[in-house]
N, C-alpha and C positions, 0 to 999 in steps of 0.2 A: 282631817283638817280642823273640825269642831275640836276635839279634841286639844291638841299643837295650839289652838287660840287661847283656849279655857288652862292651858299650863302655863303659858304665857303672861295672861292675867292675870296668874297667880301667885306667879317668880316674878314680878317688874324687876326687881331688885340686879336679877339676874341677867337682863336684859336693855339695862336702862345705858349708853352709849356714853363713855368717856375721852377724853383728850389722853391720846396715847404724850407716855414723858421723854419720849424720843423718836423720830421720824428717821432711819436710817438710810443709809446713801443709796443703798440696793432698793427700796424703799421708793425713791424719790425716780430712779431709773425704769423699777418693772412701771410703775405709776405711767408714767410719761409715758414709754414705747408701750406700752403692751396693755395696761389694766385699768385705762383710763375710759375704754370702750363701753365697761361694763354698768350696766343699770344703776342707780342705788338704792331701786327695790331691790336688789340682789344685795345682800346682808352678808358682812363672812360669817356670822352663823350658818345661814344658809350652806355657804360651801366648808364648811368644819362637817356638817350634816351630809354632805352628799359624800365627804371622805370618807369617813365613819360607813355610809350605807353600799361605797363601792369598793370596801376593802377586800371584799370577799371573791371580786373579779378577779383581780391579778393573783390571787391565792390560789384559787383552784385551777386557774390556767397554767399557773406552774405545777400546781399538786398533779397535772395531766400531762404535764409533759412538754406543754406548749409553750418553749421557754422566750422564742422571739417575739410571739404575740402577747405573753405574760410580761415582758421586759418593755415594750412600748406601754402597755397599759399601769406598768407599775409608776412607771416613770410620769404619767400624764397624772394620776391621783395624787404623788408626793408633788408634783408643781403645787397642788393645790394649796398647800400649808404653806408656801411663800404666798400663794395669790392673797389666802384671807386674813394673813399676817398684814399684809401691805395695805389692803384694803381698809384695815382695824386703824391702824395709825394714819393713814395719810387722810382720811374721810372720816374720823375721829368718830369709831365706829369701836371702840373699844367697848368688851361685855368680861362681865366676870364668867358667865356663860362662857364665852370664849376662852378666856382664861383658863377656865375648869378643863375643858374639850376641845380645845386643840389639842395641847397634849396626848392625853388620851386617844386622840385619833392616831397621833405620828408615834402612838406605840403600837395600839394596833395594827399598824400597816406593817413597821420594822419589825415588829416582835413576832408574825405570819409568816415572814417574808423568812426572818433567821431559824423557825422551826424547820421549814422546808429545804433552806439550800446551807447554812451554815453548818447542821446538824453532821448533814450527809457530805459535804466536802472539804470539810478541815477539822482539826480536832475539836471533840466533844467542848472540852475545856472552854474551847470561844465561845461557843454558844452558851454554856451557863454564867459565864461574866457579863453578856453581852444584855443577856436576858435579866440575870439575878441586878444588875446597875438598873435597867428598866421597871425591874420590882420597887428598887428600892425607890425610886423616884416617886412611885406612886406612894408608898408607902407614908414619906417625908412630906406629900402632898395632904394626903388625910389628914397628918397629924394637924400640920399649919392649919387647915380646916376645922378640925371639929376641937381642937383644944384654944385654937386663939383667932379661929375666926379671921385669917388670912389666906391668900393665893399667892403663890409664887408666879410671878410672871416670867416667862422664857428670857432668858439673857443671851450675851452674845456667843459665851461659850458653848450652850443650848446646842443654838441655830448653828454652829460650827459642826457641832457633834451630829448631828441631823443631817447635816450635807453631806458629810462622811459615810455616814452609815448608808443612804440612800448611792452614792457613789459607787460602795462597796458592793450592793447587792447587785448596781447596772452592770460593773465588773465582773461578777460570780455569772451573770445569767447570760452575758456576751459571750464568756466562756465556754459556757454550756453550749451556746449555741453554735459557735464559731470552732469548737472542738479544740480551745487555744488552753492550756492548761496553766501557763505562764501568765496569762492576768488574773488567775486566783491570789498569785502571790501579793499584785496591786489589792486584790481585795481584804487579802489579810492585813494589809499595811494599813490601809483604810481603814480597817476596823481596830485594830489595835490603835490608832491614832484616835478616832472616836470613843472609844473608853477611858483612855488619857482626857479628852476635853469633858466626859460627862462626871468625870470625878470633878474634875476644877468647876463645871457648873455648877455640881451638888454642895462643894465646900463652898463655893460662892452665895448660896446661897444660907447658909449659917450652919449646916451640920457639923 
């Protein structure tokens, strides 16, 4: 805890709260019915940090086999990145912290998630697009970073691509568990449809 203070203290910079430049409708909805409960000592840094520290859960519960119990929990962590998305803009809770790691978390999660079940149940091929698109993302991140001193913030095509892909894994793992073989083909659609939006993100975003 000492520690997490004395980083804090040290990144203000990173941490200092801004007026998100759009308040979206999904936004305005989880807000009202669902996220309006919550603290506002409860920070969406706070939950970008507890995604990041519970990605590990629904990985290994699938890496074991445990595909229905991996499939609820997977599903309750990706909530998360709407929760602290929504919470950022609507409670003008915007962090470049955030900015930086959110992403990075919803790669983490998707990119565990496509080692495990993509690999092994449709062709190889999708998983290195799927994957190598996620590379690049970070990649194109760094640079905006350390050469000009900017962050890309998520757009809509992003958030498009993100609900797809998380979509496609609830598909791949109902699958599995249901012994339905016929919703992988949903999942491949899904995912092919998610690589189509994360190029248009990526050129949206000036590459």
């Amino acid at each position: 805890m000492i520690f997490i203070k004395r980083f804090i203290a040290t990144n203000k910079p990173l941490f200092t709260f801004h007026k998100a430049e759009e308040i979206f409708l999904h936004d305005r909805f989880l807000y009202r019915f669902f996220l309006r409960v919550i603290p506002e000592s409860i920070t969406p840094n706070v939950i970008t940090t507890i995604r990041v520290a519970t990605t590990p859960i629904p990985f290994f519960l699938v890496l074991y086999g445990e595909y229905s119990i991996g499939a609820i929990v997977f599903l309750i962590v990706a909530f998360t990145d709407a929760v602290d998305g929504t919470l950022a803009r609507v409670r003008s809770q915007v962090t470049r912290f955030g900015m930086l790691f959110d992403p990075l978390a919803d790669k983490l999660l998707i990119g565990s998630m496509v080692i495990l079940l993509v690999f092994q149940n449709f062709h190889y091929l999708l998983g290195v697009a799927i994957l190598g698109i996620e590379i690049l993302f970070i990649i194109t991140a760094l640079i905006a970073k350390i050469k000009f001193n900017s962050i890309f913030s998520a757009n809509k095509w992003g958030k498009i691509k993100m609900a797809l892909q998380v979509l496609a894994i609830s598909f791949t793992l109902i699958a599995l568990v249901f012994n339905t073989p016929h919703l992988l083909t949903f999942a491949f659609w899904c995912f092919g449809f998610a690589i189509g939006f994360a190029l248009i993100s990526l050129f949206s975003n000036g590459i």
